[in-house]
LOGUDREN-56054 format. One record per residue: residue number from 1; z, x, y of N, C-alpha, C, CB in turn; residue in one letter. Coordinates in Angstrom, 2 decimals, decimal comma. Glycine has a CB too. Layout:
// residues N
 pos     nup   neast  nnorth    caup  caeast canorth     cup   ceast  cnorth    cbup  cbeast cbnorth code
 NUM       Z       X       Y       Z       X       Y       Z       X       Y       Z       X       Y    a
...
***
This chain:
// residues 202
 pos     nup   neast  nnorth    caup  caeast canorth     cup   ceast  cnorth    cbup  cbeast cbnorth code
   1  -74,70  -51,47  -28,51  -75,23  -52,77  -28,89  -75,26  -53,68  -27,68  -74,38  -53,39  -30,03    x
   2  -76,48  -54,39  -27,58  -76,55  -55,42  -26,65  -76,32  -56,71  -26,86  -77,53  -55,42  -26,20    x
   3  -75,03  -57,39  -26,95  -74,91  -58,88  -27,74  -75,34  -59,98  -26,87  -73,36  -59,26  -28,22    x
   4  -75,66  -61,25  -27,41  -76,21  -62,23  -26,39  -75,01  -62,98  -26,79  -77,84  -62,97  -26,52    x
   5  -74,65  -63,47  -25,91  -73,18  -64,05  -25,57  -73,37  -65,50  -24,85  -72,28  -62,94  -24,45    x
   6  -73,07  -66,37  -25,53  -73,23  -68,63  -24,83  -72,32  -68,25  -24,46  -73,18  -70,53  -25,79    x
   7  -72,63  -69,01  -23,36  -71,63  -69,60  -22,35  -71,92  -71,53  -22,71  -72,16  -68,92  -20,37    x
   8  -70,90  -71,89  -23,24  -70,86  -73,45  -23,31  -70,25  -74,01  -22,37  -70,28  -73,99  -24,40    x
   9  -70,24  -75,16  -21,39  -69,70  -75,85  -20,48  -70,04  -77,32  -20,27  -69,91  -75,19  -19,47    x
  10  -69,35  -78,17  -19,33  -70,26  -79,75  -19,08  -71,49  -79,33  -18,57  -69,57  -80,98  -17,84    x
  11  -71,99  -80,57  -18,58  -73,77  -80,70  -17,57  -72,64  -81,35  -16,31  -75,66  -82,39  -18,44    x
  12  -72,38  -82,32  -16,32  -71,55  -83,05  -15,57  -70,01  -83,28  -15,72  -72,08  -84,09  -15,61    x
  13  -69,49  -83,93  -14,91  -67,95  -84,52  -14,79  -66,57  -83,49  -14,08  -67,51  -84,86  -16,50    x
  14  -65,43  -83,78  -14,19  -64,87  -83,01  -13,68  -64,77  -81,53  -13,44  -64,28  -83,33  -13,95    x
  15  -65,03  -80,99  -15,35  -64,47  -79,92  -15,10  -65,75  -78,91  -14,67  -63,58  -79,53  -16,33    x
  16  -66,66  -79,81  -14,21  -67,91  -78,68  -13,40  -67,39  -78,40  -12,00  -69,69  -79,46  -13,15    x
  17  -66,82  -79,62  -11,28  -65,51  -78,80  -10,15  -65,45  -78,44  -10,24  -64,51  -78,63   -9,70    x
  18  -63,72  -78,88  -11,10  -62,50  -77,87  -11,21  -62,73  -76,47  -11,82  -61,42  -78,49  -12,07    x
  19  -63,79  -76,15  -12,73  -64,26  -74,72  -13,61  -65,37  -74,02  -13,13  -64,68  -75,00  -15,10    x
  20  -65,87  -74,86  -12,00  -67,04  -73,48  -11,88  -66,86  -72,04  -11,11  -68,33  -74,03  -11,08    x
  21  -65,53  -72,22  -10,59  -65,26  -70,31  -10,48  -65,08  -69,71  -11,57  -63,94  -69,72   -9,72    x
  22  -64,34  -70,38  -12,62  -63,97  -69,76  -13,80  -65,27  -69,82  -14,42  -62,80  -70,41  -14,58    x
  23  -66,28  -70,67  -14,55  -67,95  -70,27  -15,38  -68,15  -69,00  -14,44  -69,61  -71,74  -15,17    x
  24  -68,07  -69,03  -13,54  -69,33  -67,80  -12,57  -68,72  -66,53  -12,96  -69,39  -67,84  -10,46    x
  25  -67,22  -66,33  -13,28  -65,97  -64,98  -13,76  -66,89  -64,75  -14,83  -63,98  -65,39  -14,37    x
  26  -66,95  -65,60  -15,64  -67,41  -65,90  -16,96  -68,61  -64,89  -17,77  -67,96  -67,33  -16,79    x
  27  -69,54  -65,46  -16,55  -71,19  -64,62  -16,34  -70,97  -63,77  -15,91  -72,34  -65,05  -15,53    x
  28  -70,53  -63,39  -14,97  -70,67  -61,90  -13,77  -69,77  -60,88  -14,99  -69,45  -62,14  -11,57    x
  29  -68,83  -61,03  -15,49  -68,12  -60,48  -16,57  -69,30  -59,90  -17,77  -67,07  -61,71  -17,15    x
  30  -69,95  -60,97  -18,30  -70,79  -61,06  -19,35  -71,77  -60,10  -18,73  -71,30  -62,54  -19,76    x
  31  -72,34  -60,28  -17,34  -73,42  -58,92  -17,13  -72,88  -57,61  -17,24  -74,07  -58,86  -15,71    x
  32  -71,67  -57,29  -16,29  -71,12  -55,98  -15,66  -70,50  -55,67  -17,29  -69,78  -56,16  -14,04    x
  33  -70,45  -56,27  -17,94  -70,63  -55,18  -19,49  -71,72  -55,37  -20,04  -69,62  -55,38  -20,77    x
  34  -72,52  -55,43  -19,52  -74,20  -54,73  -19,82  -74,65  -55,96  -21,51  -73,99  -52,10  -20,48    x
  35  -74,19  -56,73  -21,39  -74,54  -57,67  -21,95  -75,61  -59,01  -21,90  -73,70  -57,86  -21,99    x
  36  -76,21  -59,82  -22,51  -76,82  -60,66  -22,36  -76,41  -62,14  -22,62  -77,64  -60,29  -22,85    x
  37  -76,67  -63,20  -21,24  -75,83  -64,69  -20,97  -76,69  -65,18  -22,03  -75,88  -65,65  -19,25    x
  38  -76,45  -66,21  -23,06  -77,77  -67,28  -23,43  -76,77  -68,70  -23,26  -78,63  -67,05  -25,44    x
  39  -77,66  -69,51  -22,72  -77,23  -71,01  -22,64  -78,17  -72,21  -22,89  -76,74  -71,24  -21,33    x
  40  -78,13  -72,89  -23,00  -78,47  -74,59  -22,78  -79,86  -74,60  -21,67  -76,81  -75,59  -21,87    x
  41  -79,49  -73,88  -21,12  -80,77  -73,79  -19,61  -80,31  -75,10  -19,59  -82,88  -73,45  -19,72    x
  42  -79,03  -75,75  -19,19  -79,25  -76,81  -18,24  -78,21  -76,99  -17,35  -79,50  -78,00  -18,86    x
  43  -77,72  -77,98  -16,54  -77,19  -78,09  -15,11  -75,79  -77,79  -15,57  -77,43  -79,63  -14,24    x
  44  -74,62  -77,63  -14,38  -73,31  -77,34  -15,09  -73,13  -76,19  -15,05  -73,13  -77,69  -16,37    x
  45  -71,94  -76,02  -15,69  -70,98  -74,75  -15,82  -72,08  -73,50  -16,49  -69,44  -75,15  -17,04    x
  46  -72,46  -74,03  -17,38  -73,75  -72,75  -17,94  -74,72  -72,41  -17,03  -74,75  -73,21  -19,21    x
  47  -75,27  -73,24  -16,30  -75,83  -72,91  -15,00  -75,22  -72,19  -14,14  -76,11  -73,88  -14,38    x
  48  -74,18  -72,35  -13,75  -73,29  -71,90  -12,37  -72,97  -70,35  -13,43  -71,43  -73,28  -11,73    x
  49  -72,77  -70,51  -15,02  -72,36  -68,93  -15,46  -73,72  -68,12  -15,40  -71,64  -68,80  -17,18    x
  50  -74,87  -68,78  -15,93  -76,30  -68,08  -15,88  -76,52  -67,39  -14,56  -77,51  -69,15  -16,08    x
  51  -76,51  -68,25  -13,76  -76,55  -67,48  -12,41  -75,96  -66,81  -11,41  -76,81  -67,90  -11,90    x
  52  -74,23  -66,40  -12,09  -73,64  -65,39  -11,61  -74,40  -64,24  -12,37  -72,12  -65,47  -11,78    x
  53  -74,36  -64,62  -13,99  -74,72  -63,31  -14,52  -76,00  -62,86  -13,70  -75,01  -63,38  -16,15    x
  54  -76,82  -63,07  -13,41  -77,83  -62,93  -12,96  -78,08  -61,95  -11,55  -78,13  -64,14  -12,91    x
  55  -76,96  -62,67  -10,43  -76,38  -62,35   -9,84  -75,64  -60,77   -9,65  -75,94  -63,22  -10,01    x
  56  -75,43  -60,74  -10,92  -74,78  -59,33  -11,58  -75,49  -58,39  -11,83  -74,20  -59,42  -12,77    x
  57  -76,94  -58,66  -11,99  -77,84  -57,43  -12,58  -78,39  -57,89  -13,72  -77,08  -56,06  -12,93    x
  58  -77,44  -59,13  -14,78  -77,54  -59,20  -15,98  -79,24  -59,73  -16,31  -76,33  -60,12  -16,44    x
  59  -79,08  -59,76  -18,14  -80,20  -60,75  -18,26  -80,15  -62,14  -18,89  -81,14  -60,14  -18,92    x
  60  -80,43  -62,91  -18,56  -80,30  -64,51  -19,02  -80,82  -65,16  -19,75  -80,44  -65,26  -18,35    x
  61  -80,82  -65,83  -21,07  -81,97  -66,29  -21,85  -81,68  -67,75  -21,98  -82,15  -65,55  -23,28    x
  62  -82,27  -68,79  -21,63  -82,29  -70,27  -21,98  -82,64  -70,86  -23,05  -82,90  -70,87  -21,30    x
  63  -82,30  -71,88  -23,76  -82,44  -72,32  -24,73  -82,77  -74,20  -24,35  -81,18  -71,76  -25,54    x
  64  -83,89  -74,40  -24,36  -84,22  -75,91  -23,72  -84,48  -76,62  -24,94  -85,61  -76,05  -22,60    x
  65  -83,97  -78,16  -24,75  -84,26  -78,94  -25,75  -86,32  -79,42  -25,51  -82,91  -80,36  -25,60    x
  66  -86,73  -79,45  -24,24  -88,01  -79,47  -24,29  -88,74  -78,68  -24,97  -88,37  -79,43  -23,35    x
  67  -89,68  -79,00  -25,21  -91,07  -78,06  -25,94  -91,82  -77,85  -25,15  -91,96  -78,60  -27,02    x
  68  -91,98  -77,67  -23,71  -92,41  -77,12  -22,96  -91,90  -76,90  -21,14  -93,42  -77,62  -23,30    x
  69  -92,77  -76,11  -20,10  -91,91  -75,71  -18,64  -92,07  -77,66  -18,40  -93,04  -74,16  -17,00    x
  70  -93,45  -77,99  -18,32  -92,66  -79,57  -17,94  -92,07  -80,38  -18,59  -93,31  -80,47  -17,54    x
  71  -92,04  -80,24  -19,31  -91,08  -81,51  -19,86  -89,90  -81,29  -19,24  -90,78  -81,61  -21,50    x
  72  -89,23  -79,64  -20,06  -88,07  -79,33  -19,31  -87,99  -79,88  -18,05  -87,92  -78,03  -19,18    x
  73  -88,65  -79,63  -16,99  -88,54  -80,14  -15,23  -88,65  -81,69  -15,09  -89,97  -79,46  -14,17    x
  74  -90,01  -82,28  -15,91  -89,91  -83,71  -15,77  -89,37  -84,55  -16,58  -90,88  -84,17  -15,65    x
  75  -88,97  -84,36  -17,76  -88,57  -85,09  -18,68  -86,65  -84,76  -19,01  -89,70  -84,72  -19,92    x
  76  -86,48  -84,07  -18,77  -85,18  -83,33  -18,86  -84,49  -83,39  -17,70  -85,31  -81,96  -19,19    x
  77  -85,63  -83,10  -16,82  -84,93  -82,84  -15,63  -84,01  -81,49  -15,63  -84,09  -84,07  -15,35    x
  78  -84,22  -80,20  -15,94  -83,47  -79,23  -15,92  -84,02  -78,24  -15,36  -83,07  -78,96  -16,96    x
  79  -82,96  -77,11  -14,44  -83,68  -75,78  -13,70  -84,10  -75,04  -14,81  -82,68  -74,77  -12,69    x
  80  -84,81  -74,29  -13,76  -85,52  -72,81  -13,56  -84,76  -71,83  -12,74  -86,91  -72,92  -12,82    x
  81  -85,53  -70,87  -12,30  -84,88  -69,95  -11,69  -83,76  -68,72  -11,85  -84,60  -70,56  -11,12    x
  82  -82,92  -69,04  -13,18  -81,93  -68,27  -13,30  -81,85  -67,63  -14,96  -80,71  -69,14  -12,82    x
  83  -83,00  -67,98  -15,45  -83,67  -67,39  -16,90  -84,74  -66,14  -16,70  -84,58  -68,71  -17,70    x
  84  -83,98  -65,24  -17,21  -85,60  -63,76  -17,39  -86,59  -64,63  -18,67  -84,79  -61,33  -18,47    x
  85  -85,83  -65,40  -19,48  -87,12  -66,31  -20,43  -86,23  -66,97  -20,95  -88,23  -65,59  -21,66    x
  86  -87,07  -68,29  -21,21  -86,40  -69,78  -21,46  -87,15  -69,92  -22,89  -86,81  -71,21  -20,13    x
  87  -86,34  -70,33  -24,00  -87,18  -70,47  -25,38  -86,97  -72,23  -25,62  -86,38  -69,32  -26,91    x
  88  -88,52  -72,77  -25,37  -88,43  -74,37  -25,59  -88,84  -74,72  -26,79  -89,22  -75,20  -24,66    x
  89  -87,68  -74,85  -27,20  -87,20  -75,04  -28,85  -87,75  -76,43  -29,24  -85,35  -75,03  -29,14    x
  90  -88,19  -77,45  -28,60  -88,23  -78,56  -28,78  -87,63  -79,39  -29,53  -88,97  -78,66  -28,88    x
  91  -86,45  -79,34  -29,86  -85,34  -80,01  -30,68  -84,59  -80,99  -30,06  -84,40  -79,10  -31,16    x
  92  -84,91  -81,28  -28,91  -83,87  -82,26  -28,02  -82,65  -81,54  -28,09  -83,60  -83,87  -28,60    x
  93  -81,43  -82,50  -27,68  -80,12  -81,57  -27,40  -79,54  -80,89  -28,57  -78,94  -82,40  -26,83    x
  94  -79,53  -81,78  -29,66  -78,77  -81,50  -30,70  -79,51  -80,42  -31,36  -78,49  -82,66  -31,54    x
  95  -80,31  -80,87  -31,78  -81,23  -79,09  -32,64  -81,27  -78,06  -31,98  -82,92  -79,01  -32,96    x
  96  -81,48  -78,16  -30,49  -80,99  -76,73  -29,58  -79,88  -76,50  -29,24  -81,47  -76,52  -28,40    x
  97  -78,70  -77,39  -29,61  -76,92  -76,61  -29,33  -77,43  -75,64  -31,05  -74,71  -78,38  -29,48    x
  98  -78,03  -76,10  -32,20  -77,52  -75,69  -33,16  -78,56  -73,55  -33,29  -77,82  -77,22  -34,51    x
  99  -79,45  -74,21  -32,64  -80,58  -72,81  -32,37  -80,13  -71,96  -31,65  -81,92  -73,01  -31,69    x
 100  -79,38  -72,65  -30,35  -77,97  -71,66  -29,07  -77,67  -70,98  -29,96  -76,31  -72,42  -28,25    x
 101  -76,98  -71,79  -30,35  -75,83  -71,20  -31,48  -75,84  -69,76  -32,39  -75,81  -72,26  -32,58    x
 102  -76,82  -70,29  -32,92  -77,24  -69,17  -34,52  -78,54  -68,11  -33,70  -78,30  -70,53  -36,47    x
 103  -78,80  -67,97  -32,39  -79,28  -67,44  -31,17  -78,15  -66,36  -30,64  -79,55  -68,68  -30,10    x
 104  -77,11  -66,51  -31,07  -75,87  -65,96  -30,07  -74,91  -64,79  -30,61  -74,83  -67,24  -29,74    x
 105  -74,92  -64,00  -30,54  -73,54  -63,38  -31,36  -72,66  -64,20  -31,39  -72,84  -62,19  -30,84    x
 106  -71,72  -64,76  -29,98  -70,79  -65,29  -30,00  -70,90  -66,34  -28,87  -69,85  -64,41  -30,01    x
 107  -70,05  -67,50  -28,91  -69,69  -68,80  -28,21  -68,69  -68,33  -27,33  -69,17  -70,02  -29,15    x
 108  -68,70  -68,89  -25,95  -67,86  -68,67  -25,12  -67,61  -70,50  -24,76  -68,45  -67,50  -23,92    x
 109  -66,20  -71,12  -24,91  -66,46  -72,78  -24,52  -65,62  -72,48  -22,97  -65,49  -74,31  -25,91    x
 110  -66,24  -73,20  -21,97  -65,18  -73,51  -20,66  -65,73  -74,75  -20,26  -65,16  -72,36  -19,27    x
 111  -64,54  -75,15  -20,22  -64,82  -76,63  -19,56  -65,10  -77,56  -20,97  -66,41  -76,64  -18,34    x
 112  -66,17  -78,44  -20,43  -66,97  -78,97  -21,72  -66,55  -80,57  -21,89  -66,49  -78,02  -23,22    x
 113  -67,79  -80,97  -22,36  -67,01  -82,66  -22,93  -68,21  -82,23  -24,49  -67,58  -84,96  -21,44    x
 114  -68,90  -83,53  -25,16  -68,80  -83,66  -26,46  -69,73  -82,59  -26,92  -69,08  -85,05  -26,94    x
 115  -70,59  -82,30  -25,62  -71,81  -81,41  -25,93  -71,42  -80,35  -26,23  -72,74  -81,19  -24,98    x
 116  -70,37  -79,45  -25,41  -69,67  -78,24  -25,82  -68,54  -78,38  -27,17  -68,89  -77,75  -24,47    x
 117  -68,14  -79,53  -27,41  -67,55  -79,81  -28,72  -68,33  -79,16  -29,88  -67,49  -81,33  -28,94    x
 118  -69,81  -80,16  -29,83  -70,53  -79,48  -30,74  -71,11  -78,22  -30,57  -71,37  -80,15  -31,05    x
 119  -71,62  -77,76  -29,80  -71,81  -76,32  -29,75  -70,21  -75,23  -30,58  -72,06  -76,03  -27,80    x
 120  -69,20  -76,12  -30,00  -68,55  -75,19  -30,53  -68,05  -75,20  -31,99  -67,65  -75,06  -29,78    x
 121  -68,28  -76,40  -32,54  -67,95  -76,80  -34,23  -69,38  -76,11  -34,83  -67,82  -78,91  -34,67    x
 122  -70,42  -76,22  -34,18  -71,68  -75,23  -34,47  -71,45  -73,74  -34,76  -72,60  -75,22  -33,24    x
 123  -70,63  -73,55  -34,13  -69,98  -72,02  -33,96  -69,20  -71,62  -35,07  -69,02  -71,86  -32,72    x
 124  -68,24  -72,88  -35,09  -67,20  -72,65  -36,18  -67,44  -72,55  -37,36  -66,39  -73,44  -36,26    x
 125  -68,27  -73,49  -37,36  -68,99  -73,59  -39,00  -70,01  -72,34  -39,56  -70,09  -75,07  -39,05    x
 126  -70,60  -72,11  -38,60  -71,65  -70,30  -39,03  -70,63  -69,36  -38,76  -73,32  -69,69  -37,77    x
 127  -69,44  -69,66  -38,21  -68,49  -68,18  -38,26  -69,10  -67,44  -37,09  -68,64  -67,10  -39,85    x
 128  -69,20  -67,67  -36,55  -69,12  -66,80  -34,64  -68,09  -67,10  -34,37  -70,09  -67,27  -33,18    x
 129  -67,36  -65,74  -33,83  -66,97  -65,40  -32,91  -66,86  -66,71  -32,10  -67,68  -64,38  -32,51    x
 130  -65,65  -67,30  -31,48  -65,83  -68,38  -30,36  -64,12  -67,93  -29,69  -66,13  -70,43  -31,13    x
 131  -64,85  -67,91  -28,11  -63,95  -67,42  -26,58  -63,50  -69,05  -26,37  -65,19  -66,56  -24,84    x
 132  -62,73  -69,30  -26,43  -61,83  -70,68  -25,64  -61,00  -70,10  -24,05  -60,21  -71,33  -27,04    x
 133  -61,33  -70,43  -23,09  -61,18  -70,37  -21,80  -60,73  -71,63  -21,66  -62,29  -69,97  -21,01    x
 134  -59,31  -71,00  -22,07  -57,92  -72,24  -21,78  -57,58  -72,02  -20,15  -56,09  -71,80  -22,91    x
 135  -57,34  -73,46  -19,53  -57,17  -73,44  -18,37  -58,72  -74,33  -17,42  -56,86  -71,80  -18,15    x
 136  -59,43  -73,98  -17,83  -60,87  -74,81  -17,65  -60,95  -76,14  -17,80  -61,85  -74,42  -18,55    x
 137  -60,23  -76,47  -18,56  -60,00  -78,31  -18,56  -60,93  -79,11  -19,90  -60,81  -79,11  -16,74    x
 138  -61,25  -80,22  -19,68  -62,17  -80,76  -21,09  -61,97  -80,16  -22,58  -63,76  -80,43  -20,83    x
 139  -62,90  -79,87  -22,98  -62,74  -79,48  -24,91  -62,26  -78,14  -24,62  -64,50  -79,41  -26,19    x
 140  -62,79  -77,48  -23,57  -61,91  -75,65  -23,64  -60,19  -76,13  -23,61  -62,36  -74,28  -21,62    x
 141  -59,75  -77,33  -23,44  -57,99  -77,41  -23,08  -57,72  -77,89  -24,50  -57,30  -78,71  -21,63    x
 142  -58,71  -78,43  -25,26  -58,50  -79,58  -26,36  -58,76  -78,85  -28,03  -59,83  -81,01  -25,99    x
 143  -59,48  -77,62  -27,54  -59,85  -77,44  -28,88  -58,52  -76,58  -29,75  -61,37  -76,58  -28,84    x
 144  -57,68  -75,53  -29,07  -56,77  -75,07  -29,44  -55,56  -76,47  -30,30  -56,39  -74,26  -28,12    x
 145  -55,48  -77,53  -29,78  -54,61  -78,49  -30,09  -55,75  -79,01  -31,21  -54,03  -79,52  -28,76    x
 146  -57,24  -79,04  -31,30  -57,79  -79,69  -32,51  -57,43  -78,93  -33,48  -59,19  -79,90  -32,57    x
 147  -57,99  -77,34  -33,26  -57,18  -76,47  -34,55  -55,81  -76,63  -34,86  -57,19  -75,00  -34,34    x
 148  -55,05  -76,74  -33,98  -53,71  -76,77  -34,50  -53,33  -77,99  -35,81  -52,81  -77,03  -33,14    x
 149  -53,63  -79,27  -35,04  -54,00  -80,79  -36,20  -54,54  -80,72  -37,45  -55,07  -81,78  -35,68    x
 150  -55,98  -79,74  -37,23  -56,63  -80,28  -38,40  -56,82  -78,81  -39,49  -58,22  -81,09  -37,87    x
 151  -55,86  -77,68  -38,82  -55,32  -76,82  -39,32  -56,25  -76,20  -40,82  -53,95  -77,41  -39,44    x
 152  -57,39  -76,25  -40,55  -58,93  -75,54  -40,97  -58,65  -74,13  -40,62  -60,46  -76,14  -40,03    x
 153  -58,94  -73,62  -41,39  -59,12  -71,84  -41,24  -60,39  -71,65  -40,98  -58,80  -70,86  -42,59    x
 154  -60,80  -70,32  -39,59  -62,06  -70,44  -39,17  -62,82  -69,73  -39,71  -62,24  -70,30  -38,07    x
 155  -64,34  -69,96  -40,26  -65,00  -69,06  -40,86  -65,33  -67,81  -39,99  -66,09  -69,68  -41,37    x
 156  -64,99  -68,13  -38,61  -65,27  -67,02  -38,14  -64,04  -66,55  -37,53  -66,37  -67,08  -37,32    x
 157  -64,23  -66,31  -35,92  -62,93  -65,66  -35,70  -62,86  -66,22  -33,84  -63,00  -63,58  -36,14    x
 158  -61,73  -66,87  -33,32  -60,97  -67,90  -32,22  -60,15  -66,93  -31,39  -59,85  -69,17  -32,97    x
 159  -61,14  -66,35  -30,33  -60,72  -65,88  -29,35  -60,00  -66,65  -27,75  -61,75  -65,20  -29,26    x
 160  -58,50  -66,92  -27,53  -57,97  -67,92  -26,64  -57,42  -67,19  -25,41  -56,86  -68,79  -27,34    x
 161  -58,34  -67,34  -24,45  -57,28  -66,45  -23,04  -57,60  -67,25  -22,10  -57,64  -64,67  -22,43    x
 162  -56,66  -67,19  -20,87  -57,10  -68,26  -19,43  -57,64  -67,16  -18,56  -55,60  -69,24  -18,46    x
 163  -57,79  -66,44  -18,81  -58,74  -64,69  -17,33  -60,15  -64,96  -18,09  -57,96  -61,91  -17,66    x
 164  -60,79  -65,27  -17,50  -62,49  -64,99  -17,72  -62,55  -63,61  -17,73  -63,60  -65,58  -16,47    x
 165  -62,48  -62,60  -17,22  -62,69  -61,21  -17,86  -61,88  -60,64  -18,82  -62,69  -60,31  -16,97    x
 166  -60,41  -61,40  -18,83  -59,73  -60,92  -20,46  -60,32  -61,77  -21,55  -57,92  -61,18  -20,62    x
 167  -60,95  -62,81  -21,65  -61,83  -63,23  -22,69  -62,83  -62,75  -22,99  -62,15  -64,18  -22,63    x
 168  -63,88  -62,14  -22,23  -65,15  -61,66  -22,43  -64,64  -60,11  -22,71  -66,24  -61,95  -21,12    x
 169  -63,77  -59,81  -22,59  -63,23  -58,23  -22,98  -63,14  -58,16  -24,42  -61,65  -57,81  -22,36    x
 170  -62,43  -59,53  -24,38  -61,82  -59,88  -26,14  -62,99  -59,92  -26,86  -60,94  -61,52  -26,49    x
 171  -64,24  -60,87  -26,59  -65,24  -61,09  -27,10  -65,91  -59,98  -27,25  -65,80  -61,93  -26,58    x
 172  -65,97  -59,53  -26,69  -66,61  -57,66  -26,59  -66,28  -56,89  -27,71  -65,90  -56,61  -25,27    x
 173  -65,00  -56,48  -27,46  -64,31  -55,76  -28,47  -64,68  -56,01  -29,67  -63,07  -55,91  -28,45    x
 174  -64,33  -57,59  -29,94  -64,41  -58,02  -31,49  -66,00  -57,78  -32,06  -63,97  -59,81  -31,65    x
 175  -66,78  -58,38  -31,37  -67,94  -57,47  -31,88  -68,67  -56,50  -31,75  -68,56  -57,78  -31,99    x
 176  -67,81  -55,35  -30,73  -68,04  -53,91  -31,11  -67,58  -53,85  -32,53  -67,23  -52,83  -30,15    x
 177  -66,04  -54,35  -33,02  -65,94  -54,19  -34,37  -66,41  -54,57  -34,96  -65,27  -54,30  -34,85    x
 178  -66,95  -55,95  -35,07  -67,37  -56,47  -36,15  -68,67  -55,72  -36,69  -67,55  -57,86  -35,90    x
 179  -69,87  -55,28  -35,67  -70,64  -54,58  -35,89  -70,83  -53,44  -35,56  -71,26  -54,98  -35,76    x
 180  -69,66  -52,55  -35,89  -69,50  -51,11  -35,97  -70,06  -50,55  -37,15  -68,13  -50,72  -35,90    x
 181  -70,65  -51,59  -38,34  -71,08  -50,67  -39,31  -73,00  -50,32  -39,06  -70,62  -51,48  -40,93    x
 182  -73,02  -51,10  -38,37  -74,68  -50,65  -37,91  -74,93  -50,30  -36,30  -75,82  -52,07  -38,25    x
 183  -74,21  -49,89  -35,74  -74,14  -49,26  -34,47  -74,01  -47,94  -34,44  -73,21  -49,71  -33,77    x
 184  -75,28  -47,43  -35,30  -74,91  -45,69  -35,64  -76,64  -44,93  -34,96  -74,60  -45,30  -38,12    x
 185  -76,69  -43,92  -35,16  -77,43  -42,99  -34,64  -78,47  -43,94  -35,72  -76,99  -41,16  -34,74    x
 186  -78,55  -44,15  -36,82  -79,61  -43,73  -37,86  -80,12  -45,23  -37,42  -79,14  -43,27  -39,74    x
 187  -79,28  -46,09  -36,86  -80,23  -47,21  -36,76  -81,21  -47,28  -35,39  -79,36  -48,52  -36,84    x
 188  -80,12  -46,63  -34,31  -80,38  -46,26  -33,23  -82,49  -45,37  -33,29  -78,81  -45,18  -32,91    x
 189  -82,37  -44,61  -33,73  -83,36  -43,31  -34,04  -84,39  -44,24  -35,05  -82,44  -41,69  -34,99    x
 190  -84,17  -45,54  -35,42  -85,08  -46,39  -36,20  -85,53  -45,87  -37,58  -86,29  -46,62  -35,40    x
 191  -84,15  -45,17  -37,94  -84,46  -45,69  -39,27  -85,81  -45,75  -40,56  -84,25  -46,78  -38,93    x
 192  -85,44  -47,46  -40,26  -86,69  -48,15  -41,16  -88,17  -47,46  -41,12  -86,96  -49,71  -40,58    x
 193  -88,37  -46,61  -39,86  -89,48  -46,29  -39,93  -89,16  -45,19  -40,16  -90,29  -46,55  -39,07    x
 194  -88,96  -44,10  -40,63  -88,33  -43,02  -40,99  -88,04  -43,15  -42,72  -87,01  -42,90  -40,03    x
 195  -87,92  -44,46  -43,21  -87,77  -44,72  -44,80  -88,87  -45,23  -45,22  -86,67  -45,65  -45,27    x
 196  -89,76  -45,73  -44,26  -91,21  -46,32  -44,78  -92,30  -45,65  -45,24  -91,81  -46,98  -43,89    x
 197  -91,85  -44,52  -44,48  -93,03  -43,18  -44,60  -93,90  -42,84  -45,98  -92,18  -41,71  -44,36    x
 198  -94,56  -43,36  -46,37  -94,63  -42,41  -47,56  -94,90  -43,78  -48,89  -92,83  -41,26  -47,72    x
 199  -94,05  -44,60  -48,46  -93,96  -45,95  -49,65  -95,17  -46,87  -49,02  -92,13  -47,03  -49,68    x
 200  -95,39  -47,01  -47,80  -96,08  -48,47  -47,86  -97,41  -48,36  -48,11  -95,97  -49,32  -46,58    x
 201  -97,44  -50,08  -49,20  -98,21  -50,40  -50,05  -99,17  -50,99  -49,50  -97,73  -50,99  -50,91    x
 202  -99,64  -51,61  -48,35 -100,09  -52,44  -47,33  -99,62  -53,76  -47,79 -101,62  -52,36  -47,07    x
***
């Protein structure tokens, strides 16, 4: 299985410093297990992870709040360069954290201020899979202490490590399991077309 895996982070502020070795671990991790980055397509820690993965061999998919390449560049003001394809969702920020999102197998948060908040309560609430990369600073330091407070059980499932490659290992694993029941030969060998034979009605 090939999962597409967010990387959530700031656009700006500290922890794009202090975290962008830990975003780039992040990505280069996410390629060299033959996986796929999707992000925000915009500046920041998701940037600096997009383009390690990239870096890696991997492949990268963007998710822009523009509805088109200029707006994104003039109106947004956001790169290029580090996407194999950018999908301009035209939702502005908020309708494209929620399209990232339900776009993703799983959430990875590092770093982050309110934007990665919501991406990651986006997460929580559809039940993905979400990587917290404690040690990164902003909402990745804050969200373990929000669960603890407001002590919500997750619909999905809260993966917490400070190693960027022992998180994306974790993230891995869990949905090799989670979707071990359709990771078989018969889906592999396609199946559906193999059961259609014979029935379709046009």
């Amino acid at each position: 299985m090939n999962y597409s895996i967010c990387v959530s982070g700031a656009a700006a502020g500290k922890t794009v410093d202090g975290a962008r070795d830990l975003a780039e671990r992040v990505g280069a991790a996410i390629a060299k297990s033959g996986h796929t980055i999707t992000t925000g397509a915009t500046v920041g820690l998701s940037f600096y992870a997009a383009k390690a993965a990239k870096d890696a061999g991997g492949t990268s998919i963007g998710f822009s709040p523009a509805n088109s390449l200029r707006e994104h560049m003039h109106k947004y003001r956001l790169p290029i360069g580090v996407y194999d394809f950018v999908n301009f969702t035209g939702m502005q920020y908020v309708g494209r954290d929620v399209h990232l999102v339900q776009s993703s197998d799983a959430v990875i948060t590092v770093g982050g201020r309110f934007g990665s908040l919501h991406e990651f309560t986006t997460a929580f609430e559809m039940g993905r899979p979400c990587g917290i990369l404690v040690g990164s600073g902003g909402t990745a330091d804050l969200i373990p202490e929000l669960l603890e407070r407001i002590k919500e059980r997750p619909k999905g499932h809260i993966i917490i490590d400070e190693n960027p490659e022992n998180l994306v290992k974790k993230v891995v694993a869990f949905l090799d399991e989670e979707f071990a029941d359709i990771d078989t030969e018969d889906y592999i060998n396609q199946w559906f077309l193999k059961a259609s034979k014979g029935s379709h009605t046009g």
